[in-house]
C-alpha positions as MATLAB code, in Angstrom:
seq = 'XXXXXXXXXXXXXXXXXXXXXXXXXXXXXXXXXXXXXXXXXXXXXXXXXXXXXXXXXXXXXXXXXXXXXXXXXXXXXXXXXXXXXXXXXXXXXXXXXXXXXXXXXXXXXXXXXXXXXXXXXXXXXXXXXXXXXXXXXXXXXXXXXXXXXXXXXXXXXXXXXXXXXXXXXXXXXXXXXXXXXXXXXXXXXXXXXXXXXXXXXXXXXXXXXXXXXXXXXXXXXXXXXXXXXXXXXXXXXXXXXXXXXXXXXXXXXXXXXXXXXXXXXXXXXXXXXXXXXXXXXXXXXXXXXXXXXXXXXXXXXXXXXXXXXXXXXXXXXXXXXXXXXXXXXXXXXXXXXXXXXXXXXXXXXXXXXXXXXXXXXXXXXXXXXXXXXXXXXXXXXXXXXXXXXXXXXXXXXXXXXXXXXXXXXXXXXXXXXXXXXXXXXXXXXXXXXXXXXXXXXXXXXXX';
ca = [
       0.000    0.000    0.000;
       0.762    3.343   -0.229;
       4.044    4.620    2.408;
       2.826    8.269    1.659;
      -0.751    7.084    3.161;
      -2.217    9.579    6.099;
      -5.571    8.760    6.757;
      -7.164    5.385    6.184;
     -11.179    5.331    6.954;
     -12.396    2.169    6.579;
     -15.975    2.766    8.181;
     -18.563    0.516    8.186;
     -16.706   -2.350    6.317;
     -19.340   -4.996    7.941;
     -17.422   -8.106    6.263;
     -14.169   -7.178    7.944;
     -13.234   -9.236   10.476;
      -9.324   -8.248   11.080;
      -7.315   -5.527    9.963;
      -4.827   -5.755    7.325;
      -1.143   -5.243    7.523;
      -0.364   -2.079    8.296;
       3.431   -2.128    8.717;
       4.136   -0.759    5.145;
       1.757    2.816    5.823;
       4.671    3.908    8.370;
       3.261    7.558    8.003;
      -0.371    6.773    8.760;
      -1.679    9.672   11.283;
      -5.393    8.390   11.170;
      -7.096    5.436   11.208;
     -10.811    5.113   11.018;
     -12.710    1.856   11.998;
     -15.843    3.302   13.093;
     -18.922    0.938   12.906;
     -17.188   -2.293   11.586;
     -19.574   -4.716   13.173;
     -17.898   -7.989   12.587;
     -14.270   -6.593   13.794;
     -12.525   -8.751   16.435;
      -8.727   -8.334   15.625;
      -6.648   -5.829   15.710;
      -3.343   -6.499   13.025;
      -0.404   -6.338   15.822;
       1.328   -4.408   12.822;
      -0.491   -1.436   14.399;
       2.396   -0.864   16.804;
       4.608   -0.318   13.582;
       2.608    3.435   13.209;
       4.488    5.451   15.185;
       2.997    8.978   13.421;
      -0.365    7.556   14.432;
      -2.336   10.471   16.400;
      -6.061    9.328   15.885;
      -7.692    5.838   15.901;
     -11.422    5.463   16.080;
     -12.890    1.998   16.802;
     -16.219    3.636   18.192;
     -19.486    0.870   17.165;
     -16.995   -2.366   16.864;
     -19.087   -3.936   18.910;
     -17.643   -7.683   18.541;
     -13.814   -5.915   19.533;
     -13.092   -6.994   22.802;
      -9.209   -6.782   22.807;
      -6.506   -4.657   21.698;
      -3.304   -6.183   20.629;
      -0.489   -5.607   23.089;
       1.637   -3.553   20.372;
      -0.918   -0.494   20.756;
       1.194    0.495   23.875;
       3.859    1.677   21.661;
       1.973    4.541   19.752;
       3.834    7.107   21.314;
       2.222    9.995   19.462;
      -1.240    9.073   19.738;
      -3.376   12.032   21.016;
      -7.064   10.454   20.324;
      -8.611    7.002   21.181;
     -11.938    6.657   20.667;
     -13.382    2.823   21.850;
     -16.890    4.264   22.492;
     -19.744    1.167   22.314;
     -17.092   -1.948   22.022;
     -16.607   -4.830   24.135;
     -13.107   -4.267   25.104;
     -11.929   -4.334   28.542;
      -8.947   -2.898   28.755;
      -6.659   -0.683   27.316;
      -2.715   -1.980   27.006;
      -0.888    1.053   28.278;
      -3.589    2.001   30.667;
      -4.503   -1.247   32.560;
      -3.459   -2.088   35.796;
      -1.841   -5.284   34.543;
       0.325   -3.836   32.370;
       1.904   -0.945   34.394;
       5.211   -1.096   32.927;
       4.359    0.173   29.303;
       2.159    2.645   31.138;
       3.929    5.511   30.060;
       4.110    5.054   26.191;
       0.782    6.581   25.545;
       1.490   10.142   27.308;
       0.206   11.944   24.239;
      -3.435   11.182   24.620;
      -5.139   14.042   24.658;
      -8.871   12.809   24.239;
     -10.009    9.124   25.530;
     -13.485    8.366   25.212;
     -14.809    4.896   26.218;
     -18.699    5.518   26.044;
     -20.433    2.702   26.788;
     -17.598    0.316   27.607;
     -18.384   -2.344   30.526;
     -14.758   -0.850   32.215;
     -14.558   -1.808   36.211;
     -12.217    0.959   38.171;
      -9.709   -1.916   38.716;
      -8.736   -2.012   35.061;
      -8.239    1.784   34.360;
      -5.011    3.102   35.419;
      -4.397    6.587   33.657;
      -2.138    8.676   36.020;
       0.946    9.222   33.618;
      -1.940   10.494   30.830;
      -0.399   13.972   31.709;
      -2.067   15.931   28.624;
      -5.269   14.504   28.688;
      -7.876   16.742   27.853;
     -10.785   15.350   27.387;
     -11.903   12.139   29.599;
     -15.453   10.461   28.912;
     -16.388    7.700   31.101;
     -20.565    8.176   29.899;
     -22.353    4.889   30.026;
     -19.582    2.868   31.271;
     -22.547    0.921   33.617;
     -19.618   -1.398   35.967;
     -18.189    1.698   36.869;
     -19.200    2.649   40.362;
     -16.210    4.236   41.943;
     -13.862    7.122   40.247;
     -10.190    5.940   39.761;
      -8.460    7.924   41.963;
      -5.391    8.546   39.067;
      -8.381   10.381   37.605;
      -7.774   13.295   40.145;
      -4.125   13.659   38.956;
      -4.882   14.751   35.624;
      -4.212   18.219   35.965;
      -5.008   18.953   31.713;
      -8.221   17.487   32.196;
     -10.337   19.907   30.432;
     -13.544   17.829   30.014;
     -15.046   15.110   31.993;
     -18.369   13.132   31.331;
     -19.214   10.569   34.259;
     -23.019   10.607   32.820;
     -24.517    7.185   32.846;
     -22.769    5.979   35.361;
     -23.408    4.076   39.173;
     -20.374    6.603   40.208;
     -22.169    8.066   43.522;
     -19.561   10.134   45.014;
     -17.205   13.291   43.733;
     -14.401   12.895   46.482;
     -12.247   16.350   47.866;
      -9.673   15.775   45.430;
     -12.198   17.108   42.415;
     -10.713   20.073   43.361;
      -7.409   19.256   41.588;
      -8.842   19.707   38.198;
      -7.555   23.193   38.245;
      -8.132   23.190   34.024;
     -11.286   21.930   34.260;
     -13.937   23.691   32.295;
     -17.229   20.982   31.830;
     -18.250   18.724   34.388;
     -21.189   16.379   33.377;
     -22.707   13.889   35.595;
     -26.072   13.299   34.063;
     -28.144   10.290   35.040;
     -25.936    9.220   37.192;
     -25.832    8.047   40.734;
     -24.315   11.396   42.347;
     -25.812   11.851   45.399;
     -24.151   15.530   46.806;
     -21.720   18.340   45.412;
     -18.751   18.838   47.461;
     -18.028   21.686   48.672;
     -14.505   21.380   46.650;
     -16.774   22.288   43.398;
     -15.541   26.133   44.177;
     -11.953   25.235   44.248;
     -12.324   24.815   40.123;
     -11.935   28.482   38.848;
     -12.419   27.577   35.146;
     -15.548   25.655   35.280;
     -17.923   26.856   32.531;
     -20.396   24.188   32.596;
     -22.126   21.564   35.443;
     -24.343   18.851   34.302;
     -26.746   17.007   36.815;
     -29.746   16.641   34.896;
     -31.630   13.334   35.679;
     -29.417   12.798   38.384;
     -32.115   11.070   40.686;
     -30.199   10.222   43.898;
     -28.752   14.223   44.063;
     -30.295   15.394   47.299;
     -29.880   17.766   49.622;
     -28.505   21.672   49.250;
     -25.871   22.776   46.608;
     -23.065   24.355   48.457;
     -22.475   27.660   48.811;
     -19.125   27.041   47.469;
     -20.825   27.128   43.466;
     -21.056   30.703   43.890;
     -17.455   31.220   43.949;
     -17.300   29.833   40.518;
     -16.719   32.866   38.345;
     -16.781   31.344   34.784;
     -19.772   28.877   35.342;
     -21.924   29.526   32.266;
     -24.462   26.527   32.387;
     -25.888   25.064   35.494;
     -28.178   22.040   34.956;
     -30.059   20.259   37.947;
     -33.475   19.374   36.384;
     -35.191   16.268   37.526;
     -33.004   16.073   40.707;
     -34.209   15.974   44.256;
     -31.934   19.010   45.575;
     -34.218   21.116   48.208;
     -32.108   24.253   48.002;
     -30.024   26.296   45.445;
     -27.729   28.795   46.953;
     -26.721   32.314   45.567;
     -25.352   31.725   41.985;
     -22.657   33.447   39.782;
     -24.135   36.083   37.830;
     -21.339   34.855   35.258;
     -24.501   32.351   34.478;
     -26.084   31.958   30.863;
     -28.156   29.104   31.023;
     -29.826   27.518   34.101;
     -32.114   24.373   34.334;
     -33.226   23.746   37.988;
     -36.163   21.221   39.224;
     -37.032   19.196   41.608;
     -40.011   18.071   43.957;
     -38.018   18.777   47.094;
     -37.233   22.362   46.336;
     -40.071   24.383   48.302;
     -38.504   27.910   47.085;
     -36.781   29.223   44.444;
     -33.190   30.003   44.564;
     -32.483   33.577   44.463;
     -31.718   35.020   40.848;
     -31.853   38.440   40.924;
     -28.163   38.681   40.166;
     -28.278   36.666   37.250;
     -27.650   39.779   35.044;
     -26.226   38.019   31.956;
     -28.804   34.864   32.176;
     -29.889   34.249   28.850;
     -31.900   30.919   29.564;
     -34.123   29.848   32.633;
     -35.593   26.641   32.532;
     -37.653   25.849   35.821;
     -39.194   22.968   36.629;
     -40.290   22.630   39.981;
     -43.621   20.778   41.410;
     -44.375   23.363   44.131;
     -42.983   26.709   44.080;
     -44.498   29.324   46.615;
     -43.253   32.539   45.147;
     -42.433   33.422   41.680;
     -39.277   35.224   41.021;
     -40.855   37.561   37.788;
     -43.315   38.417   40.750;
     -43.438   42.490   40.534;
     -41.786   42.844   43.687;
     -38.578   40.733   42.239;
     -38.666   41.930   39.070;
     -34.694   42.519   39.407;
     -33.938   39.062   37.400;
     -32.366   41.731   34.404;
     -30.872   41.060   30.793;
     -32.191   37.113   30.938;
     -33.119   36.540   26.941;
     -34.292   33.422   27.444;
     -37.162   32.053   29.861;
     -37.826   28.390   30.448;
     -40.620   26.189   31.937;
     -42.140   26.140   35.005;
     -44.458   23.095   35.533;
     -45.699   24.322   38.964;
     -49.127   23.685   40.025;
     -49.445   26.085   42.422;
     -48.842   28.995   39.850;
     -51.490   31.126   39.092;
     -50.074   34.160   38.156;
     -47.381   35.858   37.289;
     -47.133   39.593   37.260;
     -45.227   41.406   35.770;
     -42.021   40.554   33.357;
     -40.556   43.827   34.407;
     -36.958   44.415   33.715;
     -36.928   41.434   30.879;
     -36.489   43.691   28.401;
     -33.861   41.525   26.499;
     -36.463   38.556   26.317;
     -36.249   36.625   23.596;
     -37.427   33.161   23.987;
     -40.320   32.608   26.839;
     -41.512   28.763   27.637;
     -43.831   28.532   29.710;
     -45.353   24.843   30.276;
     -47.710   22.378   32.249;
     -48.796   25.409   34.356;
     -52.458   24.066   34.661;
     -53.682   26.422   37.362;
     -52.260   29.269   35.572;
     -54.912   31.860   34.851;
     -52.940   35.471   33.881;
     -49.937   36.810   32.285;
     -49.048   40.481   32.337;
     -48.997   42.496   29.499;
     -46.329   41.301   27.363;
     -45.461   44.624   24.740;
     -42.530   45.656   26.896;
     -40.630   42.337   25.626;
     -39.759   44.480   22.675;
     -37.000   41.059   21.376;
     -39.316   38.597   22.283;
     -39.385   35.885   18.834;
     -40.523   32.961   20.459;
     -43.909   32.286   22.788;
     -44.507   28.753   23.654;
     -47.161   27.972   26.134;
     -48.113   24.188   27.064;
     -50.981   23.041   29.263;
     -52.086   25.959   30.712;
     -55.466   25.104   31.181;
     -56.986   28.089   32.899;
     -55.143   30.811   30.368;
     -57.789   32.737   29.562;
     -55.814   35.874   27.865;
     -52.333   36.413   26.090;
     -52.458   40.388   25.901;
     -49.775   42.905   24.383;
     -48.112   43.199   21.125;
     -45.634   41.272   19.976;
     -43.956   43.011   16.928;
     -40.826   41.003   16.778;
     -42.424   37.601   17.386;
     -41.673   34.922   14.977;
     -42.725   31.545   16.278;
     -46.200   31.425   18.155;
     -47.080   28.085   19.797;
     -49.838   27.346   22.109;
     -50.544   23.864   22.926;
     -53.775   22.907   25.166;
     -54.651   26.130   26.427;
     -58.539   25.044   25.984;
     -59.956   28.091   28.292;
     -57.739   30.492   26.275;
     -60.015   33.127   24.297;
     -57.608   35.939   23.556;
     -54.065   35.881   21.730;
     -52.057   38.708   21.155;
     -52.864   41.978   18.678;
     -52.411   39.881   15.369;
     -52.054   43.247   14.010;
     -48.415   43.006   15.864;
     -47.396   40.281   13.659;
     -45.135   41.705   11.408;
     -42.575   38.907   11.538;
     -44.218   35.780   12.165;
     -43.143   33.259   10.671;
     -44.311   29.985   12.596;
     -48.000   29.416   13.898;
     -48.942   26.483   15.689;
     -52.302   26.414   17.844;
     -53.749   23.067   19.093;
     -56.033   22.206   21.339;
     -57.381   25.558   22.194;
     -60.916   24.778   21.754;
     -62.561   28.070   22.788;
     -60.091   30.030   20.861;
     -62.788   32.448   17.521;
     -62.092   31.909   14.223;
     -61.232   36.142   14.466;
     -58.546   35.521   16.790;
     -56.761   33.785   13.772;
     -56.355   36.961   11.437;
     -53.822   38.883    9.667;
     -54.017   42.255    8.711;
     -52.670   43.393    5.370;
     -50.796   46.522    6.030;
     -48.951   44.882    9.158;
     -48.038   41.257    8.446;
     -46.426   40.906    4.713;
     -44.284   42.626    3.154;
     -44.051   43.446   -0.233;
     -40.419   41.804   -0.669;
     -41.119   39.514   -4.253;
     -40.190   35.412   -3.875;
     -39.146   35.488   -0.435;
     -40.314   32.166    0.740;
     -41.761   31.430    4.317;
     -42.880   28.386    6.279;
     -45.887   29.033    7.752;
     -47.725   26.426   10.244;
     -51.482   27.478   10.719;
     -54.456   25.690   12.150;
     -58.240   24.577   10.224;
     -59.942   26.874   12.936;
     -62.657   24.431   12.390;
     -60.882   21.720   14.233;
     -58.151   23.845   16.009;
     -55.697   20.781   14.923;
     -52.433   22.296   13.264;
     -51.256   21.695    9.896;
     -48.293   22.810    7.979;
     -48.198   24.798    4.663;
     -45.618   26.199    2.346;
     -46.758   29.769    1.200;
     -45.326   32.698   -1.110;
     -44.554   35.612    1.452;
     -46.684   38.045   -0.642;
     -48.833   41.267   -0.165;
     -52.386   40.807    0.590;
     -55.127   42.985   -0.415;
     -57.753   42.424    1.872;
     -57.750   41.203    5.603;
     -57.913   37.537    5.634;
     -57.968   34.511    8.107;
     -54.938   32.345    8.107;
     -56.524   29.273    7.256;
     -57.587   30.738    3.555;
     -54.265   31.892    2.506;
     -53.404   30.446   -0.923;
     -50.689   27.942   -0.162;
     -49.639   25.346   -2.578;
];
């Protein structure tokens, strides 16, 4: 074959069952077996590509061993074994300490889905490693405590685990910048969370066993961009960093909300909490500033919410499975608003204000709602979707001509609309075009 050869992708050869010789592609830096289903041997040749930097056996399922020559890829920065059936890695095993050390230019290991057991995963000498992912690997129940070592360690996905404890030493990961546990076993946060100053992202979601209250410690985390605890059973959030974008908190032990009236640059709330007492967009904390993004809130104790004061920078607002809900204020002072989703609110009766930079409208099973929006305000819709709003008039589903189309030739727009007869949506294709009288949405002329 070809000595000049640099990357060989040989993905989804399903007949292959071993790998040819390799020793003649000496210059090789990539090799690609992704999805080769029938794959159970390695060539020991590989140890022969000593420019090697990537290898990517992700989806071999039927690979359960790696010959013992992979130990002497000494430039190898990636290994990617996601979703096989091999146990361990020569070079990183336990069993096989003494070649240990020939793989220290791994910079990404990912080993998704792997049935790994702490015992067999020694990576302490990994000194650049960057990026660790552990996600799915079901034996694992304990972190290996080399793991706390890696002071590179940019990245590091535990999610889908039976790992129930962060120990002290997560504080080492001075580099550290994501942290995601998702739908794993964690049960607490330690308070050594605050010790890592360039963490930009914590992922708990789904995390069923987290209980008890956050530490005050997150606050001290300066960089922290996206905070994710939905579906946990955490009863308090501290005081955040208003360094936060994006926040996703629920949980049917929390009896309050956390305070986020700091939250200055918060560009996405997502609540989900089963009882919540107080509302923070209540007028009297209408200091939650500059958040263009607002998520759900499936609280049944939610009636009202009163004001969106100081939300100026709005842009997205979810609002869902609020069944008790019966008002929402006035909503023409969220001048950047382009999105308005509202799901199950049964008792909605009105949605007043206009909306003139709105672009997607959706309103799913609001069946007491009567009252949408000025239509006239529509300048820039682009997306309709009503359903299940059966008390909703035919005249609440109207255009006006002077407000709502342009006069911009072939410009093409997706608009989904509802048969106001049935109130069940449908999609249409239409020419954006002007109109020249007032017309109902359901008789625009769409191919």
């Amino acid at each position: 074959m070809a000595r000049k050869l640099k990357v060989l992708n040989l993905t989804g050869c399903a007949r292959m069952h071993k790998t040819p010789d390799l020793s003649s592609n000496v210059n090789l830096e990539q090799l690609i077996l992704e999805s080769c289903g029938r794959l159970v041997q390695i060539d020991e040749s590989i140890g022969q590509l000593t420019q090697l930097v990537f290898l990517n056996l992700r989806f071999c399922r039927e690979l359960c061993k790696l010959p013992e020559e992979i130990a002497n890829l000494e430039s190898l920065e990636e290994l990617l074994i996601d979703c096989t059936s091999i146990r361990e890695v020569p070079g990183l095993s336990v069993s096989n300490c003494s070649s240990i050390g020939n793989l220290t230019s791994l910079s990404r290991f990912s080993l998704e889905n792997v049935e790994v057991s702490q015992p067999h995963l020694e990576i302490r000498a990994l000194v650049k490693l960057e990026h660790l992912s552990l996600s799915g690997c079901k034996l694992l129940k304990k972190i290996p405590d080399s793991i706390w070592n890696l002071e590179s360690l940019v990245v590091l996905n535990l999610s889908h685990t039976h790992i129930a404890e962060l120990p002290k030493s997560l504080g080492n990961l001075k580099n550290l910048k994501i942290l995601r546990m998702r739908g794993s076993s964690i049960r607490s946060i330690p308070s050594a969370i605050g010790m890592l100053e360039k963490l930009k992202e914590i992922d708990a979601e789904f995390c069923q066993c987290l209980e008890g209250t956050i530490p005050e410690d997150i606050g001290r985390l300066s960089s922290l961009e996206i905070l994710k605890f939905s579906n946990t059973t955490i009863c308090n959030i501290p005081k955040l960093p208003e360094s936060l974008l994006s926040l996703h908190i629920g949980s049917n032990s929390m009896k309050r909300l956390p305070d986020l009236s700091n939250l200055i640059n918060l560009t996405e709330l997502n609540l989900e909490i089963s009882q919540v007492p107080e509302f923070c967009l209540a007028e009297e904390d209408s200091t939650c500033v500059d958040m263009t993004e607002l998520g759900r809130d499936p609280s049944p104790s939610l009636t009202e919410i009163q004001s969106f004061e100081g939300l100026e920078k709005l842009t997205v607002l979810r609002l869902g499975e609020l069944p008790l809900l019966e008002r929402l204020p006035d909503l023409s002072n969220l001048k950047k608003l382009t999105k308005l989703d509202l799901q199950q609110c049964h008792k909605l009766v009105k949605i007043l204000g206009r909306l003139d930079s709105l672009e997607d409208l959706c309103i799913y099973g609001c069946n007491s709602l009567v009252e949408l929006p000025d239509p006239s305000s529509f300048k820039n819709l682009k997306s309709l979707q009503l359903r299940d709003c059966e008390m909703l008039q035919t005249d609440q589903v109207w255009v006006s001509k002077s407000d709502t189309f342009d006069t911009t030739p072939n410009v093409t727009v997706t608009v989904k609309y509802v048969d106001v007869a049935t109130f069940r949506w449908s999609i249409a294709t239409c020419i954006k075009k002007p109109i020249d009288d007032d017309k109902c949405l359901d008789n625009l002329a769409c191919p």
